[in-house]
C-alpha positions, 0 to 999 in steps of 0.5 A: 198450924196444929189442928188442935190450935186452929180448933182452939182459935175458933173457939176463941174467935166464936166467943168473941162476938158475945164478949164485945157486944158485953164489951161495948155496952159497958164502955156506953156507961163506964168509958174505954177504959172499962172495957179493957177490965169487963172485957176478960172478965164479966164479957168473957163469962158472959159468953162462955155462959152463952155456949153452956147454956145454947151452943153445948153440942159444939163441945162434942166437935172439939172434943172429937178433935182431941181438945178437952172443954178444959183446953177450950175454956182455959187458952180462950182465957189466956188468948182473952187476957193477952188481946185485952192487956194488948189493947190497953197497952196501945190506948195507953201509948196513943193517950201518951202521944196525943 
């Protein structure tokens, strides 16, 4: 795998923890199905908002790697969006089946 991939995917995999923890608390109040919706929306923002504000020196790591802030946020969002969409599709299908 490319750097510029593996460094992509752990910036995706280190806004995760923030996003499901958002995640969990609105499916608490709204069902599964909220999840899937808060999930690449106000979760994702949420943890990008996180990294702005307490974690900004890591964009200088990724951007010594060759990955602009841009790239970060924008194949987290697209990475975010498919997990979410995936997830739904398969809740979907075991709803069908049982």
């Amino acid at each position: 795998m490319d750097k510029k991939w593996t460094n992509v995917f752990e910036f995706f995999k280190s806004t995760l923890l923030i996003n499901l923890a958002v995640c969990l608390i609105s499916m608490l109040f709204g069902g599964v199905d909220s999840f899937f919706f808060i999930f690449p929306s106000f979760g994702f923002m949420i943890s990008v908002l996180y990294k702005e504000l307490y974690r900004k020196n890591d964009y200088l790591f990724y951007s010594n790697n060759g990955v602009s802030k841009i790239q970060l946020l924008g194949y987290s969002y697209v990475f975010t969006l498919s997990l979410s969409i995936l997830g739904f599709v398969l809740i979907l299908i075991l709803k069908e089946l049982f």
